[in-house]
C-alpha positions in Angstrom: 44.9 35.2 82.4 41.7 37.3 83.5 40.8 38.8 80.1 44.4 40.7 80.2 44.5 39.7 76.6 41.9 39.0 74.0 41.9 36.8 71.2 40.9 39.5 68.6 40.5 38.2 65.2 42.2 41.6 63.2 39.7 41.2 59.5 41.1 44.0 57.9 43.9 43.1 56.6 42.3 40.0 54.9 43.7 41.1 51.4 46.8 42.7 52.4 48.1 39.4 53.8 47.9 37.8 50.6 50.4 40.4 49.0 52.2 41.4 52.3 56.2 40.1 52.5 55.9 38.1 55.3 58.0 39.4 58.4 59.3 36.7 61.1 59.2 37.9 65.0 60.0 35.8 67.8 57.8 36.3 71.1 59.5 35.2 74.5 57.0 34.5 77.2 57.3 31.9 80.1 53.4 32.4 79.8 52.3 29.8 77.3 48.4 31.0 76.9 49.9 34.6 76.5 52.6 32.9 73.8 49.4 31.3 71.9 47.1 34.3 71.7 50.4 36.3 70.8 51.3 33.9 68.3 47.5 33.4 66.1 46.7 37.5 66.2 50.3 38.1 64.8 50.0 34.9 62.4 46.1 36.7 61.7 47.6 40.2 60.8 50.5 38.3 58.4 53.6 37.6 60.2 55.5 34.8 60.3 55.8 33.9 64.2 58.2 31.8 66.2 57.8 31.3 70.2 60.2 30.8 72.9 59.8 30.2 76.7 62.3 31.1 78.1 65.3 33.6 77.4 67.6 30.4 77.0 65.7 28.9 74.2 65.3 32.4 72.6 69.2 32.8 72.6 69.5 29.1 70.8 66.6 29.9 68.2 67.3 33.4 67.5 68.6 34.3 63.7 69.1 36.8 61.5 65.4 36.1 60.1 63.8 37.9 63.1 63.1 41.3 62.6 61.9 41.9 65.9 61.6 40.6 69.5 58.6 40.5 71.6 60.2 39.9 74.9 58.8 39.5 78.6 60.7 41.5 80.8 59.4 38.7 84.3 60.5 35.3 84.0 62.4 32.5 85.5 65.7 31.6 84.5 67.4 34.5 82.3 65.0 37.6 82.9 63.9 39.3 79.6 66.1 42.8 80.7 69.4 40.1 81.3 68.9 38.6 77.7 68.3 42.2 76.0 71.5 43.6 77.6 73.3 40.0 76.5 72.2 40.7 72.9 73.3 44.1 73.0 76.6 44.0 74.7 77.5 40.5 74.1 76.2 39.4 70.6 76.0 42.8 69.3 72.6 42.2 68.2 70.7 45.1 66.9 66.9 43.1 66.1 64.2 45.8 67.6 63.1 44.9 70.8 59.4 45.7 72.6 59.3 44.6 76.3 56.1 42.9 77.5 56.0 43.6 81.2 53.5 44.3 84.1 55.9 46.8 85.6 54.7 50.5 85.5 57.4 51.9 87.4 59.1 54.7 85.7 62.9 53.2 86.6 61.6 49.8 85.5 60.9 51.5 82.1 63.8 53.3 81.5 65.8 50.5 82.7 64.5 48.6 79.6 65.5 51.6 77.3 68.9 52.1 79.0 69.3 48.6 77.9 68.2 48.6 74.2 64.6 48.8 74.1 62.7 50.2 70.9 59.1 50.4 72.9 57.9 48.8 75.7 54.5 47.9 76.6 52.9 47.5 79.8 49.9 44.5 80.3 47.2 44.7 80.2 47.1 45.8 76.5 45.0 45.5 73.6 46.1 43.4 71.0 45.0 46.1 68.5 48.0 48.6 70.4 50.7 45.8 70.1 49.9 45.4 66.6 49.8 49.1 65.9 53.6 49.4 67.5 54.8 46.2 66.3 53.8 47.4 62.6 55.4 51.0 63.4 58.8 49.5 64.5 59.0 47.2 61.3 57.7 50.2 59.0 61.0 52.3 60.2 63.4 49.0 59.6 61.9 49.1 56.3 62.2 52.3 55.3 65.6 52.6 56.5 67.0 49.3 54.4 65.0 50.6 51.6 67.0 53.9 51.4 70.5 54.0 49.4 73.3 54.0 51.8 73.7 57.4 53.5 77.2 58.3 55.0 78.0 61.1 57.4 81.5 62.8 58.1 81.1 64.1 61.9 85.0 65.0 62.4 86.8 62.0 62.3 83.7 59.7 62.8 82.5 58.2 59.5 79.0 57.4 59.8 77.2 54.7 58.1 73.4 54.5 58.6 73.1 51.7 56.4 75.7 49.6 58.4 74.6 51.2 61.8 78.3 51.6 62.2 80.0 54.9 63.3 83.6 54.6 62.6 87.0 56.4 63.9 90.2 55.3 63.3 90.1 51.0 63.7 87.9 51.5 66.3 84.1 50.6 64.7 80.7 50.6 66.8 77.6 48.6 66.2 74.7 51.2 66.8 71.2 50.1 67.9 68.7 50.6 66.0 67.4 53.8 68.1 71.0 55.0 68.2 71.0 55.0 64.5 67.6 56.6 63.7 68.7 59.4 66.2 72.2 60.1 64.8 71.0 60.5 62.0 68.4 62.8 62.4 70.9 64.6 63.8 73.2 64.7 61.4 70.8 65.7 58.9 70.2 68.3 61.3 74.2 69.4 62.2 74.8 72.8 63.9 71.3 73.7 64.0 68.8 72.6 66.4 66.9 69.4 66.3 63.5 70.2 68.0 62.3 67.8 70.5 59.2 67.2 69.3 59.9 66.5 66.2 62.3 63.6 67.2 60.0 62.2 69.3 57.4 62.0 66.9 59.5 60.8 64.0 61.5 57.9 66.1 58.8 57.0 69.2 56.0 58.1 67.4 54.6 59.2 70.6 56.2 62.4 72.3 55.0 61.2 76.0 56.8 61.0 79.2 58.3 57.5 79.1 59.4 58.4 75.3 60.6 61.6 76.0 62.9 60.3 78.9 64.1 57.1 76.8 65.3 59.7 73.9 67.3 61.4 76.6 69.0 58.4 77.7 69.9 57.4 73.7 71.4 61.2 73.8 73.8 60.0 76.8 74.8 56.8 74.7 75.8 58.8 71.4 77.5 61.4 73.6 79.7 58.4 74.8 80.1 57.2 71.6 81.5 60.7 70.2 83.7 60.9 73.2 87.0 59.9 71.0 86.5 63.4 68.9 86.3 66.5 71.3 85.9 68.6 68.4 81.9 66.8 68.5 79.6 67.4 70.8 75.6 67.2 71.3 74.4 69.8 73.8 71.3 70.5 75.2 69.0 73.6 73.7 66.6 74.1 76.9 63.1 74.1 75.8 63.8 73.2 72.3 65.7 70.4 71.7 69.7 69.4 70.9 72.0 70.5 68.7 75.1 68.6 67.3 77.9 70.6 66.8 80.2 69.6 64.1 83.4 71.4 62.8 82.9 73.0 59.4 84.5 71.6 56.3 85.7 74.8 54.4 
């Protein structure tokens, strides 16, 4: 581990912590230094922190506690991108998910978001950037669960951003946590246009390149999620941004 990571005492939240609702993460890392300095700068800032190390032992420890995974995307047995797309597909698991990876290839990255990613960090990193995103990601969940139920009529799809479920008929879908935040910016934004930027900046926080292309892959998914209504459709405003389209309700 040549100074990849540093054990960074964080002082400033020395108060906060006292008052702070404790979140629990898990981290997954066949790394066990990397798992220790993880685990004592997250325990530092306030969190409550369980490790894992391996995917296997993740899967048997995992609960509905953890708000969010720290997950390495490189390691033996069940690789971190195999036990994302198993909670996702399989378990219908929708706990945030930020890969830890040394990858910095631009298909390895959207792999990870085509899977179910919320953010995705490359090493070396800071511990004050983890931190910063970790604390992002759980400040959205929050929000989101503080809010009073919201429900959205998009044709025959009842929408429940609550829930994350988006509902036709009997047929129901558990939506991702990404999935959700964007549907429903777009519905609060129906038949007019939802500007890039603005998406990207309100969801990713960042509007770069990686973030940019991960939002267009979460557009593909809710486009195959709407498929059942052809009255519904997302298109693409070039330059700009998308634009549901939505039947009026005279």
């Amino acid at each position: 581990m040549q100074n990849i990571y540093i054990k960074t005492k964080i002082l400033r939240n020395s108060q906060s912590n006292k008052t702070m609702e404790k979140k629990r993460i898990l981290v997954v890392d066949d790394e066990a230094d990397l798992r220790e300095i993880l685990q004592f700068n997250l325990e530092n800032e306030g969190y409550m922190v369980d490790t894992a190390e391996s995917a296997e032992q993740a899967l048997k420890i995992l609960t509905k506690e953890h708000e969010l995974i720290l997950l390495d995307v490189m390691m033996t047995g069940i690789s971190g991108f195999k036990m994302a797309e198993r909670l996702r597909k399989e378990l219908h698991n929708t706990t945030p998910i930020i890969f830890l990876t040394a990858k910095t290839l631009k298909e390895d990255i959207l792999e990870g978001f085509k899977i179910g990613a919320d953010d995705y960090i490359t090493k070396p990193f800071s511990m004050e950037e983890l931190v910063f995103r970790v604390e992002a990601i759980l400040r959205r969940v929050r929000g989101k669960k503080s809010k009073e139920s919201t429900m959205y009529h998009i044709g025959d799809f009842t929408f429940d951003t609550q829930k994350q479920l988006l509902t036709i008929g009997e047929k129901q879908t558990k939506l991702t946590t990404k999935e959700n935040e964007l549907l429903a910016l777009l519905c609060a934004h129906s038949n007019e246009i939802l500007q890039r930027d603005f998406a990207l900046k309100t969801i990713w926080i960042d509007d770069n390149y990686f973030n940019a292309r991960s939002m267009d892959v979460y557009i593909t998914k809710l486009r195959k999620h709407l498929k059942d209504d052809p009255q519904i459709e997302i298109i693409n405003i070039h330059g700009k941004g998308y634009k549901l389209i939505v039947p009026n309700e005279d």
